[in-house]
Structure formats: structure tokens, C-alpha cells
SEPA-583126 format. One line per field, with one value per residue (C-alpha): residue number from 1; x, y, z. Coordinates in Angstrom, 3 decimals, padded with zeros to 6 digits. Each point is the difference from the previous one (the first is absolute). Example, Ala and Ser with C-alpha at 12.3 -4.5 7.8 and 13.67 -1.06 7.14 Angstrom:
<nodes>
pos <- (1|2)
c1 <- (012.300|001.370)
c2 <- (-004.500|003.440)
c3 <- (007.800|-000.660)
</nodes>
This chain:
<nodes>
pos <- (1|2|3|4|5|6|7|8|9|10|11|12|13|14|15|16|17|18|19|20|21|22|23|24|25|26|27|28|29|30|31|32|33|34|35|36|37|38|39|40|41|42|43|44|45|46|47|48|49|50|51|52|53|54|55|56|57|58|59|60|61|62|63|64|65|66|67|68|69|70|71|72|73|74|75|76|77|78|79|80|81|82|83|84|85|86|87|88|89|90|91|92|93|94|95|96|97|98|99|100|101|102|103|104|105|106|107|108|109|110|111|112|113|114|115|116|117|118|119|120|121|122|123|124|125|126|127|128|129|130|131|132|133|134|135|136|137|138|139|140|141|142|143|144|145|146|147|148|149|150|151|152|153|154|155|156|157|158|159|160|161|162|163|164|165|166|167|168|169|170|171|172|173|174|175|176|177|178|179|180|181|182|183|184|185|186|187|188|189|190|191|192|193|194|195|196|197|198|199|200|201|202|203|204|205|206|207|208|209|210|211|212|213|214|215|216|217|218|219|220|221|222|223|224|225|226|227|228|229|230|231|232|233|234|235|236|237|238|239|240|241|242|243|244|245|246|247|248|249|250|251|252|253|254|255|256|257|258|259|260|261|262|263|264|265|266|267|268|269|270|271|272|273|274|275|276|277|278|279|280|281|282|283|284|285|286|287|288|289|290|291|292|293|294|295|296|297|298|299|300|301|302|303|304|305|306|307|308|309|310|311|312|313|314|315|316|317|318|319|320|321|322|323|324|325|326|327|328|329|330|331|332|333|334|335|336|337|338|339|340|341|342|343|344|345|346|347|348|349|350|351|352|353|354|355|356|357|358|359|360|361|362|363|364|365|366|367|368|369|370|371|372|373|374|375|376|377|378|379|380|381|382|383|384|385|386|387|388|389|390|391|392|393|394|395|396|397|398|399|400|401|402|403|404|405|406|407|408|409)
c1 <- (-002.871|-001.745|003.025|-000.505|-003.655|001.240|002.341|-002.473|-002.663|002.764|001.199|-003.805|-000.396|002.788|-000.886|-003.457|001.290|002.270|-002.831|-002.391|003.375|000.451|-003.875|-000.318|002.185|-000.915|-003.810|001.206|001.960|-003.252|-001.850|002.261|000.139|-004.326|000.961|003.339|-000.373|-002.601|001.864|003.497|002.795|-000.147|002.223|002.310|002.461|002.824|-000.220|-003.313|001.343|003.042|-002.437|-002.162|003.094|000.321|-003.010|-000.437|002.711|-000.603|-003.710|002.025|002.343|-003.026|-001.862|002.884|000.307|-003.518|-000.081|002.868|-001.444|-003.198|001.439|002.450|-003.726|-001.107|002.571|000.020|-003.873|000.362|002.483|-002.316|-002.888|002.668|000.583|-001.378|-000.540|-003.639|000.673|-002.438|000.803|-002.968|-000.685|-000.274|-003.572|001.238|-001.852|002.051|001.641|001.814|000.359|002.118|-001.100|000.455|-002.273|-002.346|-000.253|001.083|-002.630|-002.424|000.222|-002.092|000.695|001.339|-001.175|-001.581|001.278|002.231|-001.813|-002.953|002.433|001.764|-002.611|001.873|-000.366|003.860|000.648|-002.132|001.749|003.056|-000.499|-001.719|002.438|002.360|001.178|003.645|001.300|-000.783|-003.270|000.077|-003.283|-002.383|-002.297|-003.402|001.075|002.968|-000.574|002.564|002.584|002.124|000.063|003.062|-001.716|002.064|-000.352|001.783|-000.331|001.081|-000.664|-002.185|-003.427|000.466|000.961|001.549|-001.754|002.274|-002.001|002.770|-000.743|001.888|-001.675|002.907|002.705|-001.592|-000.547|003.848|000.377|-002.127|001.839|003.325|-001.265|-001.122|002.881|002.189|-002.310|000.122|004.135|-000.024|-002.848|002.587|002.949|-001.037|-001.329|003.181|001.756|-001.613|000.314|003.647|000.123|-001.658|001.456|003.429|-001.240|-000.926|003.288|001.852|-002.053|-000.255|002.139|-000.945|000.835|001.560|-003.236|-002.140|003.215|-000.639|-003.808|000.733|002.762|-002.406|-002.492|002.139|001.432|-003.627|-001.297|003.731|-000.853|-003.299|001.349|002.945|-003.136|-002.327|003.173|000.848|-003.415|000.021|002.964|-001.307|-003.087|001.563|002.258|-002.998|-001.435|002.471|001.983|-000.509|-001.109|002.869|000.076|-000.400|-000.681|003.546|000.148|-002.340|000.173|-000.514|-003.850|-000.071|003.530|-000.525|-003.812|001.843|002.082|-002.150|-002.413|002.731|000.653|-004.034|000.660|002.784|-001.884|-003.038|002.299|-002.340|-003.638|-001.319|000.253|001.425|-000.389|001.003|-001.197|001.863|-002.094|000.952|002.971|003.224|001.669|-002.110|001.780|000.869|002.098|001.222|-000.103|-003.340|-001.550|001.354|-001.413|-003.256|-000.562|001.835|-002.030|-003.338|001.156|001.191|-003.410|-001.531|001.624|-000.482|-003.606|-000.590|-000.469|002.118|-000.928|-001.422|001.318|001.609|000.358|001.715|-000.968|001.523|-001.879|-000.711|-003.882|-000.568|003.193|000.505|002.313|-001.706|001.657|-002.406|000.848|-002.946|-000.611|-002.341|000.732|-002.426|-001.163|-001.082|-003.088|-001.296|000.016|003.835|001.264|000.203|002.128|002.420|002.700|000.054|003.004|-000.623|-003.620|-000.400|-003.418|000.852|002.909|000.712|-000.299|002.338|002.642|-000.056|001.054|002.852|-001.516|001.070|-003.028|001.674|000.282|-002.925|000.955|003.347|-001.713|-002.334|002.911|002.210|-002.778|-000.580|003.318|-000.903|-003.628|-000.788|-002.810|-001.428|-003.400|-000.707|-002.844|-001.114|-002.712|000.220|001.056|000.463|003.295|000.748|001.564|002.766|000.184|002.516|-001.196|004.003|-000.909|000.787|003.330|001.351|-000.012|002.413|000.092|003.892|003.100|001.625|003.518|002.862|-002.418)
c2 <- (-018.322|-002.483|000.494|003.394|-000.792|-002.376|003.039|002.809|-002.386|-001.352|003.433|001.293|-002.990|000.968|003.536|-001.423|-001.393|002.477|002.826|-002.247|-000.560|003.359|000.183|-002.394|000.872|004.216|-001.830|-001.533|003.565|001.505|-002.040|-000.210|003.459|000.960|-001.761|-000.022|-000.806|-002.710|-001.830|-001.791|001.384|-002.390|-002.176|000.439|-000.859|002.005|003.568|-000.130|-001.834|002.253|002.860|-001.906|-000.672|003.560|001.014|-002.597|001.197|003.575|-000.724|-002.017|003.074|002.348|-002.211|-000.514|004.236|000.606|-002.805|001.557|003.713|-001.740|-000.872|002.621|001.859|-001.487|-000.102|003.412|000.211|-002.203|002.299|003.199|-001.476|-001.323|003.549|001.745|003.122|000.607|000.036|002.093|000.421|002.986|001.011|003.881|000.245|-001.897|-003.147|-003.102|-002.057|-002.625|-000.298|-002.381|-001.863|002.377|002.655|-002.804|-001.183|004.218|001.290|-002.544|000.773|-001.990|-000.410|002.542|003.188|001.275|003.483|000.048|002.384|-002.607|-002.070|003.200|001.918|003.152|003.603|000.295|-002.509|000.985|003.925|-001.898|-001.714|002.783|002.287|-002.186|-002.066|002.000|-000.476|-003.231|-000.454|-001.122|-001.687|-001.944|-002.738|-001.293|-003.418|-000.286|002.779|001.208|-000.430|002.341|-000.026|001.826|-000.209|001.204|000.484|-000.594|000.211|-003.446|001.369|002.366|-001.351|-002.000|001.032|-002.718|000.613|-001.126|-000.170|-000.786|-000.347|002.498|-000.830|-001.952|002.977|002.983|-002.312|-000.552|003.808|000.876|-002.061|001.501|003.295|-000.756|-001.908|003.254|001.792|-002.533|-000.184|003.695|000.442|-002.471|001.362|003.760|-000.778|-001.088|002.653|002.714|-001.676|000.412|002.960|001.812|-001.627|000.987|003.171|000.851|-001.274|002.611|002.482|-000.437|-000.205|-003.788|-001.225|-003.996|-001.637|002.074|-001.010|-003.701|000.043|001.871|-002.485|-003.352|001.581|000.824|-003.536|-002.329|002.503|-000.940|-004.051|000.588|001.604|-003.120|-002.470|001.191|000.174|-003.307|-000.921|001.316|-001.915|-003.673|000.564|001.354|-002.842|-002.584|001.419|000.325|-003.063|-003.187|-003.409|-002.126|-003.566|-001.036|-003.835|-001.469|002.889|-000.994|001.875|-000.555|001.791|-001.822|001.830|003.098|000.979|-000.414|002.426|002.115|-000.249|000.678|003.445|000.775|-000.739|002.187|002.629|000.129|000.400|-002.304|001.629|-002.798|-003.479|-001.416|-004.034|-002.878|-002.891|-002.089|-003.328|000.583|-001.026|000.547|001.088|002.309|001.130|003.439|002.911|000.538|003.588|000.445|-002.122|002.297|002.867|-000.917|-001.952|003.372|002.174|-001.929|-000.578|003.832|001.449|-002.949|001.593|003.487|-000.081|-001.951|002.178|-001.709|-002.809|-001.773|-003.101|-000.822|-003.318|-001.920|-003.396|-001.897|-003.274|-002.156|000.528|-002.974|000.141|004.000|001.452|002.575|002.467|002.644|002.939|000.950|002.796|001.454|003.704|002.673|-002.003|001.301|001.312|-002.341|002.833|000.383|-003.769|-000.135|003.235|-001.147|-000.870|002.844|001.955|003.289|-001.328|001.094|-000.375|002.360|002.082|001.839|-003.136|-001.652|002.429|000.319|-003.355|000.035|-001.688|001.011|-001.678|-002.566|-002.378|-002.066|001.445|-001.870|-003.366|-000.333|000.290|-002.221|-002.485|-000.297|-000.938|-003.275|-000.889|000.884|002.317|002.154|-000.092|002.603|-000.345|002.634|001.034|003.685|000.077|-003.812|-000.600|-000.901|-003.390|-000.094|-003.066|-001.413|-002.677|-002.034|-002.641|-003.158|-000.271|002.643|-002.184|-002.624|-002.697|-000.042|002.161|-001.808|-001.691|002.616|002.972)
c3 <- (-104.359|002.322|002.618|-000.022|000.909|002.875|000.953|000.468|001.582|002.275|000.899|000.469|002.109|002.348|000.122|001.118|002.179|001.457|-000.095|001.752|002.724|000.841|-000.067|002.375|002.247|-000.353|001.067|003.179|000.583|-000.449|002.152|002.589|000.131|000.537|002.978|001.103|003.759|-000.422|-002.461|-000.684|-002.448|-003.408|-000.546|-003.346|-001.359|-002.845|000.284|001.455|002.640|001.243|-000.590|002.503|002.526|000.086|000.341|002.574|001.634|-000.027|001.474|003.105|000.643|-000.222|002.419|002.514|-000.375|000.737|002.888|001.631|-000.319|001.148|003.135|000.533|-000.091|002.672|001.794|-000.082|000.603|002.842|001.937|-000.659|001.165|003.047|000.587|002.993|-002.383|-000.941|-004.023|-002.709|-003.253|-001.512|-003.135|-000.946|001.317|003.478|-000.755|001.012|-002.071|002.093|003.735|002.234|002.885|002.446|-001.277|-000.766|004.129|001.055|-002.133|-000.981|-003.602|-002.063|-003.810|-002.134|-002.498|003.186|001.834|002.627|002.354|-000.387|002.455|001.656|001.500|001.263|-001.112|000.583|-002.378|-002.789|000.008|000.340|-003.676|-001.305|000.917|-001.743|002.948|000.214|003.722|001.853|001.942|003.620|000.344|002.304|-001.306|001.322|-000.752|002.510|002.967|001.944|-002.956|-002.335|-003.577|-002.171|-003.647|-002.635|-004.002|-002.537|-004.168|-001.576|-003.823|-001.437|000.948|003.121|003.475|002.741|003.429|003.128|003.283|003.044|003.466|002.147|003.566|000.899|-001.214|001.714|003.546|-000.109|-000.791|002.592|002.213|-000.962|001.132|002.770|000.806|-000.522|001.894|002.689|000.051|-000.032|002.780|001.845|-000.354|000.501|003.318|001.890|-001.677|001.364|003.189|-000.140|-001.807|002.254|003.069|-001.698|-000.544|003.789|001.356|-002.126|000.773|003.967|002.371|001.677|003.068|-000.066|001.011|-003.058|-002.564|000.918|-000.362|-003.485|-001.092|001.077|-002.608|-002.508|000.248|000.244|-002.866|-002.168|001.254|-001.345|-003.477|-000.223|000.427|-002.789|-002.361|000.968|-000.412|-003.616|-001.073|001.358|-001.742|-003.164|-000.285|000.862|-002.850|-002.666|000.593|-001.814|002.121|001.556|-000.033|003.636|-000.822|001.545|003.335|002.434|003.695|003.425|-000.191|004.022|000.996|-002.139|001.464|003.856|-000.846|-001.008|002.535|002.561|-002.035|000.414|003.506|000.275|-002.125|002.371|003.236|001.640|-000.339|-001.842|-000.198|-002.678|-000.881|-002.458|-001.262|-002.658|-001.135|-003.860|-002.032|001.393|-004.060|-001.943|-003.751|000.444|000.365|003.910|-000.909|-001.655|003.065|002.343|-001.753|-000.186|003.656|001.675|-002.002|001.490|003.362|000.243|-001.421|003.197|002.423|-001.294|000.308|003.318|002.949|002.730|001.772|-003.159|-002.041|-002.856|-001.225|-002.643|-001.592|-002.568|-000.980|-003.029|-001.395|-002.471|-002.514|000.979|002.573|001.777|001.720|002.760|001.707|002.087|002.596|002.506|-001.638|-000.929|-002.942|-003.174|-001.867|-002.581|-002.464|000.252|-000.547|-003.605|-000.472|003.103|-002.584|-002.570|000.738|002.798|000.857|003.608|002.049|001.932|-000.757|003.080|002.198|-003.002|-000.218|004.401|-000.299|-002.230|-003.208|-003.140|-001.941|-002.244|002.331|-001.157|-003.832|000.875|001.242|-002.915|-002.926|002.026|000.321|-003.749|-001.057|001.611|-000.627|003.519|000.520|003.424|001.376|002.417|002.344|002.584|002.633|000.720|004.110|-000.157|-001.524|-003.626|-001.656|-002.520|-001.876|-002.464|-002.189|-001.108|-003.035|000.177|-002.324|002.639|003.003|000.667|002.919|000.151|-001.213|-003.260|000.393|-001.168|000.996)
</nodes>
């Protein structure tokens, strides 16, 4: 009897103690979880203690999940508000939700849950959205004058609406340059054409004595030079412009050997009726193409010689300013109005086109210079005193210029 006694206290005992185990440990549980991120996982051991290895390690896999979504986040948040895009997310009753920082600095948008006409103050805009805000809106904003906006909408689920500001200035200045450019080529073109056309036309129709054919013939040919030029024209300054950068580090030229002959062509060009001069104190090497030299230091000597009434000068300097090679071709021309001098280079600009075209230009000369220049870091000044003469400068950088040719050149 008694060891039954010692059985069923030993056994209550033990169950005791195994309810007040579990107890314990379903306590720590407890309290660990009222505050799980505060506080450590217990420490167990048994089934308590795999169940805590699990759980231990589920909580590190859903941590190392939510820290890489957390930065994949903002990652992704950093590239939108990267993006040159004005970004507005709007709820159904156009109040914003979330902007980027580009319609925070385009619009000066300040906080959120406010309208977005309190920041867009344009009639257009507001029959735009009310309307429904179908086709895109071309719009102009107080905020940056004298540029385009393309805003677009678009639904992103059923309550909120992304708003996409992009800034088309750029795109429509390039359009309006390609018309104008085919207006320009066509303008160009047409003109020597009917030239010959209609000289053609006359020397069918009448009977011309030898001396008349001739006269016809010379203008059918200088208007046909004049055609061959602008096409040729075209195609250097196409292929300036589409073609990638060469490496002219290990081909240095003869800049001293390659400007005399040059000059000697001006001379030869201007049949005497100016004088033409030279003076080489630079570098004797400069890293370059022969080719794309030539083309830009004929292109500035022709234009020199072009627009100086005979008798005046045209000189040529190469020197070294501080670590820059510096490369002048100055005149005692016409000169040029100050208004003109930044559009010289944009492709067709003419000052004056009848004096232009009476002198054989095809305006892309200066077009031609300027893209040529680029490819090797060298820019053009242009200086000019209407009836004085102008200046055309080429500023070489330093890594072009070289004091001697390299062995195995």
C-alpha cells in the first residue's frame, strides 16, 4: 500500500514538474512575444528548444526577406526620384499621394493630401483632369519659363492615378530644327536647279549663237559646282556626326607643314587680292586626323578670304597659350554683327544670304568646323567687329599637343 503512495506522489511530482516545464517555457514564449523586437528568443532546451531553433530560424529568414525587399525598395525609390520625370501618384479626388523629387523642385509641392491644381495653376490643366485627362497635355509652367511639358495620365488601380510630367523643350527644338533643316536643304537645292533648268530650257528653245552657248554652259556648270559642294557638304557633316571618336593618341602630324600648305591653297584661292600670312610659334605634332585638320583650317581660311574685299589681310597664327595650343585665323573682312556670332555654327545660318550664296558658301562650313572640333576637346571662339574684321580661334588641350613625333610613327 505505502509503495503505491510513493508511486502516485512520485508520479504527481513529475507531472509537477513537467506542467510547470512546459509552463515555463510557454511564459518566456509569451513574453518574448508582447515584445518580439525588443527582446531575445529564450533559450530551451528538448522540444522547446528545436521549437525555438525554428522559430529562431524562421524569424532570421523573415528578417533577411524583409531587409532585402527593404532595400530592393529603395533602390527602386532612389532611381524614381533619379528620374528626370516629374512623378504624382493621386487619389480619386486628385489629391496627392506621393511625389518624386522632380515634381517636388518642378512644382514646389509641399506635403501631401493637398490638390494638385493648388500647385498647377492653369485653367488648361484643370479641364484636362476634369475632363478625364484622355490625350496628353502639352503644357507650360510658371516655375521653369520658356520650357515644354508632355504630362500624361495613367490609372495604376482603381483609386489611384500615376501623373508623368516630361520635359519636351529639348524634343520639339530638335524637331524644329529638322524642319527647318529640310526646308533649308530644299531652299538650297531648288535654287541652282532652276538655274539650270531654265538655262537648259532656253538653249532648246532658241536658236544660240557660240558665244550665248558658252555663257549658258559656264552657268549651268558653277550652279552644278555649287549643287556637288552642298552634297558634299552634307555627307562630311553627316559622318562627323554619326561616327564614333577615333583614337588619335599614337598619330601625331606635321600641324607646322600641314597649315603651309594650306595657306599656299588660300593664296592660290585669292589669286592675289589679299595678303595672306603665317606664323608658327606652337608645337610642331598636334594628335589628330590630317584629314579633319584640313577640313576645318580650309573651311576658316576659305570663309577669310570670302569676306575680305581685296586688298585686306588674312593671317594665321599658331602658338602655345599656357598648356593650350592655339590656333587663329584672323581677317580684315566685313566682320560680323554681334547678334549673329552665336548661331554662326548651326547648320544653313547665313547673315546675309544673298551676299552668302554670291560667294559660293553652302552654309555648313562653320556646322562642319564645330562637329569636327568636338571629337577632340577642342572648341571655337569667334570674335567679330562689324566692318573691322572678325577672329577665329581654336582652343587645342593640352594632351593634344606634342613637342616631337614618337619613334615608329
Amino acid at each position: 500500500m505505502f509503495g503505491w503512495i510513493v508511486a502516485a506522489w512520485t508520479l504527481g511530482v513529475g507531472f509537477a514538474v513537467y506542467l510547470g516545464w512546459h509552463g515555463w517555457h510557454l511564459a518566456e514564449l509569451l513574453h518574448w512575444l508582447a515584445l518580439p523586437r525588443q527582446r531575445t528568443l529564450p533559450i530551451a532546451w528538448g522540444r522547446w528548444g528545436r521549437a525555438f531553433d525554428r522559430l529562431s530560424r524562421f524569424i532570421r529568414e523573415e528578417f533577411e526577406a524583409r531587409s532585402n525587399m527593404a532595400a530592393e525598395l529603395e533602390r527602386v525609390r532612389a532611381a524614381v526620384h533619379r528620374m528626370p520625370d516629374s512623378l504624382i501618384v493621386l487619389d480619386r479626388s486628385n489629391q496627392i499621394e506621393w511625389y518624386n523629387r522632380a515634381a517636388e523642385g518642378l512644382l514646389a509641392i509641399v506635403g501631401i493630401r493637398r490638390p494638385i491644381y493648388h500647385f498647377v495653376r492653369d485653367p488648361e490643366f484643370n479641364t484636362w483632369l476634369e475632363d478625364g485627362a484622355g490625350a496628353p497635355l502639352e503644357l507650360t509652367l510658371p516655375q521653369r519659363p520658356g520650357h515644354l511639358f508632355l504630362v500624361r495620365m495613367f490609372r495604376s488601380d482603381e483609386t489611384h492615378r500615376l501623373l508623368i510630367a516630361h520635359d519636351i523643350t529639348e524634343q520639339r527644338r530638335l524637331d524644329a530644327m529638322r524642319r527647318d533643316f529640310v526646308a533649308n536643304i530644299s531652299h538650297e537645292i531648288r535654287t541652282p536647279l532652276t538655274v539650270i533648268s531654265g538655262f537648259v530650257e532656253t538653249m532648246l528653245d532658241l536658236d544660240l549663237d557660240d558665244d550665248s552657248r558658252r555663257q549658258y554652259l559656264d552657268a549651268i556648270g558653277k550652279q552644278s559646282d555649287t549643287m556637288r559642294r552642298l552634297i558634299e557638304d552634307l555627307l562630311i557633316l553627316a559622318k562627323l556626326e554619326h561616327d564614333l571618336p577615333r583614337d588619335f593618341e599614337n598619330t601625331p602630324i606635321d600641324i607646322h607643314d600641314l597649315l603651309t600648305i594650306l595657306v599656299g591653297d588660300a593664296q592660290a584661292l585669292s589669286g592675289g587680292r589679299h595678303q595672306i600670312s603665317l606664323r608658327l610659334s606652337g608645337p610642331q605634332w598636334l594628335k589628330a586626323d590630317a584629314l579633319d585638320l584640313q577640313t576645318v583650317v580650309r573651311n576658316l581660311l576659305t570663309n577669310a578670304v570670302r569676306y575680305t574685299p581685296e586688298g585686306g589681310q588674312v593671317t594665321v597664327d599658331w602658338e602655345r597659350q599656357g598648356t593650350e595650343g592655339v590656333l587663329c585665323v584672323r581677317d580684315t573682312g566685313i566682320g560680323i554683327a554681334a547678334e549673329h556670332i552665336p548661331r554662326l555654327t548651326e547648320r544653313f545660318y547665313r547673315v546675309d544670304r544673298g551676299r552668302s550664296r554670291d560667294s559660293g558658301g553652302t552654309g555648313l562650313g562653320l556646322a562642319i568646323v564645330k562637329h569636327a572640333l568636338q571629337r577632340y576637346g577642342a572648341t571655337l571662339e569667334i570674335t567679330s567687329k562689324l566692318g573691322h574684321g572678325s577672329c577665329f580661334s581654336i582652343q587645342w588641350p593640352a594632351e593634344r599637343l606634342a613637342t616631337e613625333r614618337k619613334q615608329g610613327d
